[in-house]
Structure formats: C-alpha cells, structure tokens
LUMFI-83253 format. One record per atom (N, C-alpha, C, O, CB): residue number from 1; residue in one letter; atom name; x, y, z. Coordinates in Angstrom, 1 decimal, padded with zeros to 4 digits. Glycine has a CB too. Example, Ala and Ser with C-alpha at 12.3 -4.5 7.8 and 13.67 -1.06 7.14 Angstrom:
+-----+---+----+--------+--------+--------+
!   k ! r !  a !     xx !     yy !     zz !
+-----+---+----+--------+--------+--------+
!   1 ! A !  N !  013.2 ! -005.7 !  007.8 !
!   1 ! A ! CA !  012.3 ! -004.5 !  007.8 !
!   1 ! A !  C !  013.2 ! -003.3 !  007.8 !
!   1 ! A !  O !  014.2 ! -003.3 !  008.5 !
!   1 ! A ! CB !  011.3 ! -004.5 !  009.0 !
!   2 ! S !  N !  012.8 ! -002.2 !  007.1 !
!   2 ! S ! CA !  013.7 ! -001.1 !  007.1 !
!   2 ! S !  C !  012.9 !  000.0 !  007.9 !
!   2 ! S !  O !  013.4 !  001.1 !  008.0 !
!   2 ! S ! CB !  014.1 ! -000.6 !  005.7 !
+-----+---+----+--------+--------+--------+
This chain:
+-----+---+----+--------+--------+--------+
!   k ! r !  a !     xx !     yy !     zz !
+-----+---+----+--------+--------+--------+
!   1 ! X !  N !  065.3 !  130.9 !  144.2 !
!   1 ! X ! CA !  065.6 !  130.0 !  145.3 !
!   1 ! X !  C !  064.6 !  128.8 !  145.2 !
!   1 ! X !  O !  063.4 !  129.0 !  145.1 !
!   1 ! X ! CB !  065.4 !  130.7 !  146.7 !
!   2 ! X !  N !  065.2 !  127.5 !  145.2 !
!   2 ! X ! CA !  064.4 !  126.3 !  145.0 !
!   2 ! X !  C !  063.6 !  126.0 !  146.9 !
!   2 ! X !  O !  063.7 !  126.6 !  147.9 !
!   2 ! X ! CB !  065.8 !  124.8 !  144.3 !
!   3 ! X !  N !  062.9 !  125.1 !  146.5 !
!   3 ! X ! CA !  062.3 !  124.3 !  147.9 !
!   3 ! X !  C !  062.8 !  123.3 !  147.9 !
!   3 ! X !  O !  062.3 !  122.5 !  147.1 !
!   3 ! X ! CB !  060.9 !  124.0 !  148.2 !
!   4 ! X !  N !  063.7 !  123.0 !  148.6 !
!   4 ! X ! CA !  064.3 !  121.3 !  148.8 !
!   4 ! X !  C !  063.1 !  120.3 !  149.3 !
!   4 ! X !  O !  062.9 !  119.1 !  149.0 !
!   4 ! X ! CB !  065.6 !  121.3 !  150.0 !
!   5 ! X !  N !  062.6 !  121.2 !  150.2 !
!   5 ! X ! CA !  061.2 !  120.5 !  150.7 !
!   5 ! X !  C !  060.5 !  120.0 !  150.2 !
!   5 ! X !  O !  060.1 !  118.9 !  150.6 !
!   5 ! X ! CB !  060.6 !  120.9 !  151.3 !
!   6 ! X !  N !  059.9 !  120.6 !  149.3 !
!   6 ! X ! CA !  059.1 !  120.1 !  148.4 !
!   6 ! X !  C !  059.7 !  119.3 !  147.2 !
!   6 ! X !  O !  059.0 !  118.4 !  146.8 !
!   6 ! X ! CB !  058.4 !  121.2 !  148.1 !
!   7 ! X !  N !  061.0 !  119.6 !  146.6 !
!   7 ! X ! CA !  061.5 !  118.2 !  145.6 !
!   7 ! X !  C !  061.2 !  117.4 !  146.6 !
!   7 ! X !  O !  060.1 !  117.0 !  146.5 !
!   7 ! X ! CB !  063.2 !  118.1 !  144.9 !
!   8 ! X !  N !  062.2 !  116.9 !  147.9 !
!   8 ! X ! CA !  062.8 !  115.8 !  148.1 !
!   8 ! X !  C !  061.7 !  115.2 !  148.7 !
!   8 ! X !  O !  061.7 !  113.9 !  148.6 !
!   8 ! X ! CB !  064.0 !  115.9 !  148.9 !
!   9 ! X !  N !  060.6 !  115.8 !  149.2 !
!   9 ! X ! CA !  059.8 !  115.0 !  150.0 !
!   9 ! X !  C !  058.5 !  115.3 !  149.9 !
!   9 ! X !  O !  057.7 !  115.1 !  150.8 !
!   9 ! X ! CB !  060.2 !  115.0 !  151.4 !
!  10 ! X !  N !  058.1 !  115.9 !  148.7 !
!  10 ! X ! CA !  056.8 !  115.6 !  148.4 !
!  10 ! X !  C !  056.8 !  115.1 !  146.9 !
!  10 ! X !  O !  055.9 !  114.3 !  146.4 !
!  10 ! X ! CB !  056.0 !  116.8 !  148.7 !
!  11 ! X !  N !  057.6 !  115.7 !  146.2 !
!  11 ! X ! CA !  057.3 !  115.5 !  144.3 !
!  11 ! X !  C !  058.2 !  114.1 !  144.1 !
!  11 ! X !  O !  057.8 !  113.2 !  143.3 !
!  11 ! X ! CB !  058.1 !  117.2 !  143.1 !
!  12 ! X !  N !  059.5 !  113.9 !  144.6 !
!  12 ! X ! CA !  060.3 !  113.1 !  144.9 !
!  12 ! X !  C !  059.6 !  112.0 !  144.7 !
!  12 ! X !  O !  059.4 !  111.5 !  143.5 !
!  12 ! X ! CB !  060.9 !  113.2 !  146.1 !
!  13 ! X !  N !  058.8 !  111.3 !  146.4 !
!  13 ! X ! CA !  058.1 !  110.3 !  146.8 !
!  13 ! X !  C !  057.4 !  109.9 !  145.7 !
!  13 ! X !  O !  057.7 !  108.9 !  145.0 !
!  13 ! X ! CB !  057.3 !  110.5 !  147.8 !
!  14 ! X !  N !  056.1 !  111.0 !  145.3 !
!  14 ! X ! CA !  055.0 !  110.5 !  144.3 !
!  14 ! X !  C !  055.7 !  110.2 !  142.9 !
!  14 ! X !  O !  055.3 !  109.4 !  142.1 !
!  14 ! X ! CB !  053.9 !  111.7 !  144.1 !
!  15 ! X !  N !  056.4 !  110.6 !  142.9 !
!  15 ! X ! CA !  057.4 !  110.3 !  141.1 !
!  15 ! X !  C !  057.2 !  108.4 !  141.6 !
!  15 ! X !  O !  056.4 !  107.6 !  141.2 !
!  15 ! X ! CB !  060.1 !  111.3 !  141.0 !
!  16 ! X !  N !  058.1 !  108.2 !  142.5 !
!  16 ! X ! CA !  058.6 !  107.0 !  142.7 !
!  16 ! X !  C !  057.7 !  106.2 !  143.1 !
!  16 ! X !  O !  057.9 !  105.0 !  142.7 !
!  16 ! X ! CB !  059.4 !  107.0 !  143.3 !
!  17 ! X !  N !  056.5 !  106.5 !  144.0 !
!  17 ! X ! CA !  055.6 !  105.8 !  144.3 !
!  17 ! X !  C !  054.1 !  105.9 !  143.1 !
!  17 ! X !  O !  053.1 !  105.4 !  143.5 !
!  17 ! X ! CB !  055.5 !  106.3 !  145.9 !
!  18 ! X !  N !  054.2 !  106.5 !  142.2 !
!  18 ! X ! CA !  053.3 !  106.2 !  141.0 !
!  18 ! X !  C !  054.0 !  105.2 !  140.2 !
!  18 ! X !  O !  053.3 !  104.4 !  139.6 !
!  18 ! X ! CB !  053.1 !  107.3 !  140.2 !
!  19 ! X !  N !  055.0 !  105.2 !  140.1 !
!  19 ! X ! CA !  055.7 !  104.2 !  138.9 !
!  19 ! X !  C !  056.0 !  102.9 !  139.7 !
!  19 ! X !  O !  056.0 !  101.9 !  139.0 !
!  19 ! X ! CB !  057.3 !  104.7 !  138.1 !
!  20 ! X !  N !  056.1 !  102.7 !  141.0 !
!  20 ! X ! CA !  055.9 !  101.6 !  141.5 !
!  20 ! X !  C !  054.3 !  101.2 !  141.4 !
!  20 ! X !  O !  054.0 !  100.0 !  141.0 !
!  20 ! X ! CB !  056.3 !  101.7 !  142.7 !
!  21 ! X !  N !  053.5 !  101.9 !  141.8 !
!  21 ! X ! CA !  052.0 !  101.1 !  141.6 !
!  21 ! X !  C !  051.8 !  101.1 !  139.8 !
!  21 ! X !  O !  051.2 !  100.1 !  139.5 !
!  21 ! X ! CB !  050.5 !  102.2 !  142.5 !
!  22 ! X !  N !  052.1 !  101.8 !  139.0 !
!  22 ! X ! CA !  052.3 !  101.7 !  137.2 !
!  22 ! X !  C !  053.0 !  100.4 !  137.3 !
!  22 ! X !  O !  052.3 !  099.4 !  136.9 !
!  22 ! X ! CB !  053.4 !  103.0 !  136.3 !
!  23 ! X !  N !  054.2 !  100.0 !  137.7 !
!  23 ! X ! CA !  055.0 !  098.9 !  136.7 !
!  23 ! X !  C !  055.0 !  097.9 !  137.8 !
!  23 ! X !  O !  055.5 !  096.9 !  137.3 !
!  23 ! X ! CB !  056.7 !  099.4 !  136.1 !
!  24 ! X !  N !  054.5 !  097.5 !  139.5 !
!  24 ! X ! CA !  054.7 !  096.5 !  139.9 !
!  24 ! X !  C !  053.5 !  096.2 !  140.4 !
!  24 ! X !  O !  053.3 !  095.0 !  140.7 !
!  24 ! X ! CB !  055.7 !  096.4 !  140.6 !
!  25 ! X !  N !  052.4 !  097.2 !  140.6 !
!  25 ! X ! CA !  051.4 !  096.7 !  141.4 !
!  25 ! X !  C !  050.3 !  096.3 !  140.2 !
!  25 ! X !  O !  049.5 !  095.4 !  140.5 !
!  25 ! X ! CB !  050.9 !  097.7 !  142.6 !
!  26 ! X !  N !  050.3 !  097.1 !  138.6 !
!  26 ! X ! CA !  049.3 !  097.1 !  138.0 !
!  26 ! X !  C !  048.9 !  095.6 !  137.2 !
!  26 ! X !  O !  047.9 !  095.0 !  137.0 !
!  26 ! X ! CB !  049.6 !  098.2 !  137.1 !
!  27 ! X !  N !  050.0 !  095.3 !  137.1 !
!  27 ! X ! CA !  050.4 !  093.0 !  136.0 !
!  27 ! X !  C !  049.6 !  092.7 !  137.0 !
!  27 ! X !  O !  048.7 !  092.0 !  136.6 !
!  27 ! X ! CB !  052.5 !  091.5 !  136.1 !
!  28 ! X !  N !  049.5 !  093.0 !  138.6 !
!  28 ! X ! CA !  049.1 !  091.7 !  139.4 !
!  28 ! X !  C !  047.8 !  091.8 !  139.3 !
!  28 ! X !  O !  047.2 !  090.7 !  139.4 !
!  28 ! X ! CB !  049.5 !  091.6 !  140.9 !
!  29 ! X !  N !  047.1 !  092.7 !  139.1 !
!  29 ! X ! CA !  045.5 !  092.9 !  139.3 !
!  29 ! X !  C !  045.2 !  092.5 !  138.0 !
!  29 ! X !  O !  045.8 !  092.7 !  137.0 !
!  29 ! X ! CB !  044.8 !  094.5 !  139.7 !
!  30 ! X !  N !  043.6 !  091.6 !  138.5 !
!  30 ! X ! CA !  043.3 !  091.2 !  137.5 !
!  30 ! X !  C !  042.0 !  091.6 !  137.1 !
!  30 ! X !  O !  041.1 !  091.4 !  137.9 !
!  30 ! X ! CB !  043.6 !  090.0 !  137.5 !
!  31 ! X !  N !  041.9 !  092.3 !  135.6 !
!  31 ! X ! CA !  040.9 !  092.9 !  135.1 !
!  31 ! X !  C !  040.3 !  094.7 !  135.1 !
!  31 ! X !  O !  039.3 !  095.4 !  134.7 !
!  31 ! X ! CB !  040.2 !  092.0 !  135.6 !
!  32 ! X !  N !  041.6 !  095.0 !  135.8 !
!  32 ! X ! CA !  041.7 !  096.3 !  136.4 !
!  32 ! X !  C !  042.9 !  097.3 !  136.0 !
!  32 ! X !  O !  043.0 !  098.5 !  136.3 !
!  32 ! X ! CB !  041.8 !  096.1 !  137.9 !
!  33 ! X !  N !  043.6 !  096.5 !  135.2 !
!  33 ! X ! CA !  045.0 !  096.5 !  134.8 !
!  33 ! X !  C !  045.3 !  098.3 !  134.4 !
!  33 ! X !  O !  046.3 !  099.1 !  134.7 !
!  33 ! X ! CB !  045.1 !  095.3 !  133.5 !
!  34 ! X !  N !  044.1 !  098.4 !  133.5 !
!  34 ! X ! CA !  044.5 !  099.9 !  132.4 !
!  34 ! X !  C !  044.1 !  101.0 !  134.2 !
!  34 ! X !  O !  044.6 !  102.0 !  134.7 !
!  34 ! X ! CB !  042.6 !  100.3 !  130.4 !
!  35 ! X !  N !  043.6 !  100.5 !  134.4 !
!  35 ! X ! CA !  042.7 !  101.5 !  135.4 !
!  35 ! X !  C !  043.7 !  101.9 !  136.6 !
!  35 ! X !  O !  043.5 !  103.0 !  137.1 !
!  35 ! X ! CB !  041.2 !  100.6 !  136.0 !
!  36 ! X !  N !  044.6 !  101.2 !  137.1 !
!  36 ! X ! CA !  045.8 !  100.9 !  138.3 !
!  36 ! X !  C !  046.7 !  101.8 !  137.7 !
!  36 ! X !  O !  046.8 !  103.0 !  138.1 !
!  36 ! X ! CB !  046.5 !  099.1 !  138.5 !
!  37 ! X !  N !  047.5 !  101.3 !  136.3 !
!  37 ! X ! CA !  048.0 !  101.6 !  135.7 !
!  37 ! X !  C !  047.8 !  103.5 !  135.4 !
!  37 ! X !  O !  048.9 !  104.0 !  135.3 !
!  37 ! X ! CB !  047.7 !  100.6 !  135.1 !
!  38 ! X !  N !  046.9 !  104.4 !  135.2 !
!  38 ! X ! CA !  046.0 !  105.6 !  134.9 !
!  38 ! X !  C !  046.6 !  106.1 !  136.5 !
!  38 ! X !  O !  047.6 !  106.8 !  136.6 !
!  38 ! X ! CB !  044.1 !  105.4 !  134.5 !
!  39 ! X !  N !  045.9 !  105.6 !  137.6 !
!  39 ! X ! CA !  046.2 !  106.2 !  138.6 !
!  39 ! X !  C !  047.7 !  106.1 !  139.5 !
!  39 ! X !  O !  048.0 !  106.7 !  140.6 !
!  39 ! X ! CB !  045.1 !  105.9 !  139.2 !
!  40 ! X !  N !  048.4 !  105.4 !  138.8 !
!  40 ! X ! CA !  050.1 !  105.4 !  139.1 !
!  40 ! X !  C !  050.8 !  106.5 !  138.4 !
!  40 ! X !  O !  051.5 !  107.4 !  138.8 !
!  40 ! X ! CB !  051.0 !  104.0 !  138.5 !
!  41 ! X !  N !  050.2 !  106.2 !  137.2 !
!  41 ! X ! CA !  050.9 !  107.2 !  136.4 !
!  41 ! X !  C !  050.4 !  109.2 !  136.6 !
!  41 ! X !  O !  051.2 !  110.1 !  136.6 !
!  41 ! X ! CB !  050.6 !  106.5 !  134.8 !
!  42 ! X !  N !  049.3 !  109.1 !  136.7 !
!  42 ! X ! CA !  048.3 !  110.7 !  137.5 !
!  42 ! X !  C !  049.4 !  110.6 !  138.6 !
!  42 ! X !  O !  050.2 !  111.5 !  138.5 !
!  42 ! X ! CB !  046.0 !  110.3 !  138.4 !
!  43 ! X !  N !  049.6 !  109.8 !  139.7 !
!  43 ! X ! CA !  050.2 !  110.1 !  140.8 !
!  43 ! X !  C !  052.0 !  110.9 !  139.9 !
!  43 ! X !  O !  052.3 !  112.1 !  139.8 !
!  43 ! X ! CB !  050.2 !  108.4 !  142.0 !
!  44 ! X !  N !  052.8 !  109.9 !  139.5 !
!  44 ! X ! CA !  053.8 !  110.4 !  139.2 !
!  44 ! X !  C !  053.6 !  111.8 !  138.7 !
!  44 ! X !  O !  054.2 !  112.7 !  139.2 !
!  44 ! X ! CB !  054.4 !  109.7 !  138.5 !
!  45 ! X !  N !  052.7 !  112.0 !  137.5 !
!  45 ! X ! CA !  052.7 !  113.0 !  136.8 !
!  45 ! X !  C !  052.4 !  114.4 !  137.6 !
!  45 ! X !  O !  052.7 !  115.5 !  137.1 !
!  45 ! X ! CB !  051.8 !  112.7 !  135.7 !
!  46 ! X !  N !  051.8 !  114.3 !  139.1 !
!  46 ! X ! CA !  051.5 !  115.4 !  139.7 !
!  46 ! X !  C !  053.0 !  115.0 !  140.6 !
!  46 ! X !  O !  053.4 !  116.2 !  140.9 !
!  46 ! X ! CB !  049.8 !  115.4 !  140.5 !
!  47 ! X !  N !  053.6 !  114.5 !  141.0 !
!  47 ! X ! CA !  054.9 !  114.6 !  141.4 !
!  47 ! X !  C !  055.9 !  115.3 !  140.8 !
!  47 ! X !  O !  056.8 !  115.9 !  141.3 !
!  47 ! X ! CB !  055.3 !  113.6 !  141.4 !
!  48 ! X !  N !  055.4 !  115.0 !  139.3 !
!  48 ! X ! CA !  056.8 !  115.8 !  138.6 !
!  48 ! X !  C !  056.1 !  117.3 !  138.6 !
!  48 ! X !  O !  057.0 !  118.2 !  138.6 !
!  48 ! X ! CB !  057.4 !  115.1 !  136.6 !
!  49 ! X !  N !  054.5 !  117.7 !  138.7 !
!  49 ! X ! CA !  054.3 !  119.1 !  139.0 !
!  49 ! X !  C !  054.6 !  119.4 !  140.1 !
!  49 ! X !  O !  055.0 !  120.5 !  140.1 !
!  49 ! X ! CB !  053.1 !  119.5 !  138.8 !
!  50 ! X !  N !  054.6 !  119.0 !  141.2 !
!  50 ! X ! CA !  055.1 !  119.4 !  142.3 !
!  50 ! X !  C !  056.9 !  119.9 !  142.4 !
!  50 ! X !  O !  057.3 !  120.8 !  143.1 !
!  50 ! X ! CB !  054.8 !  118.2 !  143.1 !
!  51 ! X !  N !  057.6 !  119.0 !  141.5 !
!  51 ! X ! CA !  058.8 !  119.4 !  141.6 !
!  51 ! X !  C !  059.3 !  120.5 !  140.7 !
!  51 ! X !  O !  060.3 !  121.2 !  140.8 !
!  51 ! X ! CB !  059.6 !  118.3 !  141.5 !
!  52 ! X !  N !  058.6 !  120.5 !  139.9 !
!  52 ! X ! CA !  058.7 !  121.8 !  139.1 !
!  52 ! X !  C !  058.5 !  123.2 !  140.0 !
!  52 ! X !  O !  059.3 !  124.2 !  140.0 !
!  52 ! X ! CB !  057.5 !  121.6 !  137.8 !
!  53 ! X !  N !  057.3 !  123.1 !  140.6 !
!  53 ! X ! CA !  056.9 !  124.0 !  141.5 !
!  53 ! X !  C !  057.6 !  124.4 !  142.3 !
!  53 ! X !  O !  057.8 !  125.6 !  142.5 !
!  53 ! X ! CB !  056.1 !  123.7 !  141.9 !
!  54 ! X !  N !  058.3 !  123.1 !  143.3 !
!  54 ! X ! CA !  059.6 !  123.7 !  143.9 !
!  54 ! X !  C !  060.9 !  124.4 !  143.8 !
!  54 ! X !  O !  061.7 !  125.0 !  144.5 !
!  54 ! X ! CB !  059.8 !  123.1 !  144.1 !
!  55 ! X !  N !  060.8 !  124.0 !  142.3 !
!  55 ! X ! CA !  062.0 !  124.7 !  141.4 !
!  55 ! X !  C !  061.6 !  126.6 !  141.6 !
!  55 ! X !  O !  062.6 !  127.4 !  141.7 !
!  55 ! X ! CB !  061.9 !  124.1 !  139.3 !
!  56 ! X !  N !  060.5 !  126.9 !  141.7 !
!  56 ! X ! CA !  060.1 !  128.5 !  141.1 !
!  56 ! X !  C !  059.4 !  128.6 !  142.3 !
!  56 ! X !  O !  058.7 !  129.6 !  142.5 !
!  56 ! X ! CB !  059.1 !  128.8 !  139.5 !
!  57 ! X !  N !  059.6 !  127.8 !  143.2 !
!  57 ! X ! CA !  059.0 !  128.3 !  144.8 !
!  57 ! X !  C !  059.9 !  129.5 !  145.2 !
!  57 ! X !  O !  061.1 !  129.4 !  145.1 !
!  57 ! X ! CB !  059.2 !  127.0 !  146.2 !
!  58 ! X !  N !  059.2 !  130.9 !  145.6 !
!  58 ! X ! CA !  060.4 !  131.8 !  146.3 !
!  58 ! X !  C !  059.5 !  132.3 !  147.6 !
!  58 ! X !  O !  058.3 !  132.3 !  147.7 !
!  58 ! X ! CB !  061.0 !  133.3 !  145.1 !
!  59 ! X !  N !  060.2 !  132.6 !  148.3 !
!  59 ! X ! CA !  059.4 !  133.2 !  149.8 !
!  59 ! X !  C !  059.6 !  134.7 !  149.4 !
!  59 ! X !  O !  060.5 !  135.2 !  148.8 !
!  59 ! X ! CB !  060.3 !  132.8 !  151.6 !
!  60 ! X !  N !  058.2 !  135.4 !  149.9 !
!  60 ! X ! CA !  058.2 !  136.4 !  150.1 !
!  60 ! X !  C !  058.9 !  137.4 !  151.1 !
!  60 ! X !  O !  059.0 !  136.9 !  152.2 !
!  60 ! X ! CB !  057.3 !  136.3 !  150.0 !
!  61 ! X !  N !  059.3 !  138.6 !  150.9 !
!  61 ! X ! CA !  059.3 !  139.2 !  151.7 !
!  61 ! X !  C !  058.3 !  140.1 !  152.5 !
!  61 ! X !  O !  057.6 !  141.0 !  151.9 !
!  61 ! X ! CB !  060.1 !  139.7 !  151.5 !
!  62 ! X !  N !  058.1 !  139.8 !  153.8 !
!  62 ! X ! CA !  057.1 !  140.6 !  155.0 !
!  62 ! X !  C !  057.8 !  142.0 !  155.2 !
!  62 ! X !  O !  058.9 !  142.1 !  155.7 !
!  62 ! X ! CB !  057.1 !  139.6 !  156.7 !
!  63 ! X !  N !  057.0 !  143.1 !  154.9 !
!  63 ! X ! CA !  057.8 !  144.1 !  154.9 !
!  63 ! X !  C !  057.0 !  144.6 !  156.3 !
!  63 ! X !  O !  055.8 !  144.5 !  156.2 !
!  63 ! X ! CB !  057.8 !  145.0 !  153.5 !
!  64 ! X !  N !  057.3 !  144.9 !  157.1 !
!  64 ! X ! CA !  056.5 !  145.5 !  158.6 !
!  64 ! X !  C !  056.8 !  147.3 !  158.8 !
!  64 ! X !  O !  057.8 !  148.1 !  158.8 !
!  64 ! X ! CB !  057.3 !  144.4 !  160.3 !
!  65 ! X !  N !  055.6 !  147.4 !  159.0 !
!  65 ! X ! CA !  055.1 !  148.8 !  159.1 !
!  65 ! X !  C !  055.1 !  149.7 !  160.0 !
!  65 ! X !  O !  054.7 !  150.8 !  159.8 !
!  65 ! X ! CB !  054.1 !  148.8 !  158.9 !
+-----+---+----+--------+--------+--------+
C-alpha cells in the first residue's frame, strides 16, 4: 500500500520546487551560481527519496490485548 500523502504533497512539491530554484533561480545570482544550483538540486534529490518512500510506506497493524 502506497502513501498518496506523501508522493503528492511532500516528495511531489520538493521534486518541483528544487528544479525550479536549479534551472530559474540559479542564472540570476551572481557569483553563487554552482552553490544555488547544489542546493536545488539536494532539495529535488530528497524529494525523489521521499517518494520512493511513499511507494513502500505500509501502516502497521495495532493488535490490542
């Protein structure tokens, strides 16, 4: 059983919101470029672990006594 929750609205976002600061925010800065660039791409790359994670997310069962 997957987590939708966790694709759609946590691994999702950071995918998309690292490669926006990687490919639109990194050209504009100047002299900082590699460095912007490192932490867009860290952000996506823990996005795509997050959605992996959601893939093999399963809930336990509470067994009561």
């Amino acid at each position: 059983m997957t987590s939708k929750a966790i694709i759609l609205y946590v691994g999702l976002p950071m995918v998309i919101f690292g490669a926006f600061i990687a490919l639109a925010i990194a050209p504009l800065a100047v002299g900082v470029e590699s460095t912007i660039e490192f932490v867009g791409s860290l952000i996506g790359i823990l996005g795509v672990v997050f959605m992996i994670s959601g893939m093999f997310y399963k809930k336990e069962i509470v067994v009561q006594e």
